[in-house]
C-alpha positions as CSV (number, residue, x, y, z in Angstrom):
1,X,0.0,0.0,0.0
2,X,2.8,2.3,0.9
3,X,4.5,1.9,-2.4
4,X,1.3,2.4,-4.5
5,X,1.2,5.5,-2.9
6,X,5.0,6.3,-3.2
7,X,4.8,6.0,-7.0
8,X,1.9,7.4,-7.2
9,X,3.7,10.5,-5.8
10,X,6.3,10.3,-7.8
11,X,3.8,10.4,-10.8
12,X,2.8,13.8,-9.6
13,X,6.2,15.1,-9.0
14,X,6.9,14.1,-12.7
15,X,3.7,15.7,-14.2
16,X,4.7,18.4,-12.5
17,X,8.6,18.8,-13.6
18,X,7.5,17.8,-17.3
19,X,4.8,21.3,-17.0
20,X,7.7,23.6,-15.3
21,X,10.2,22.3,-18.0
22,X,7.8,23.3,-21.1
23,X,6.7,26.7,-19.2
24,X,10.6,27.3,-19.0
25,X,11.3,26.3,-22.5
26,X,8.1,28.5,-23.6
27,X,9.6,31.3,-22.0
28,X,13.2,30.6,-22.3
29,X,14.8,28.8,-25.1
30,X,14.2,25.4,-26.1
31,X,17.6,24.8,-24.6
32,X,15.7,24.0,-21.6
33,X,14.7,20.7,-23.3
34,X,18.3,19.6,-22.7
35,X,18.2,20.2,-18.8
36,X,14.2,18.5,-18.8
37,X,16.0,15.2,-20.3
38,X,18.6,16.0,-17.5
39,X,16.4,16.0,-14.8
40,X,14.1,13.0,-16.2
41,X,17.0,10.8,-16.2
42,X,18.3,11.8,-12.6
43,X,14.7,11.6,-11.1
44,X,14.1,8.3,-12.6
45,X,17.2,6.6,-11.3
46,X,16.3,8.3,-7.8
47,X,13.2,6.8,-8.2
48,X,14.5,3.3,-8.9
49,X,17.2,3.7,-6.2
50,X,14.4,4.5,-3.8
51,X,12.2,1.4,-4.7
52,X,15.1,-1.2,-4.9
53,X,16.0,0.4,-1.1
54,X,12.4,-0.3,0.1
55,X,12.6,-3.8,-0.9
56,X,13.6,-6.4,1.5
């Protein structure tokens, strides 16, 4: 139940990285679309660290 809700957040926190990242690259450059790649990658290897910790 815990981890449902875990990735679940990290869903959100996603969604809410890939919105800031096209507001940016509206408003910027679409440079920006190099750091959103960036910051995917990094987030989803957090996010597969963080999982393979929680399992026993």
């Amino acid at each position: 139940m815990a981890k449902q809700g875990r990735i679940e957040m990290l869903l959100v926190v996603g969604w809410v990285c890939l919105f800031m990242s096209l507001l940016s690259s509206l408003i910027l450059s679409p440079d920006a679309w190099a750091g959103m790649v960036f910051f995917g990658v990094v987030a989803a290897m957090l996010a597969v660290l963080q999982m393979r910790r929680d399992d026993p």
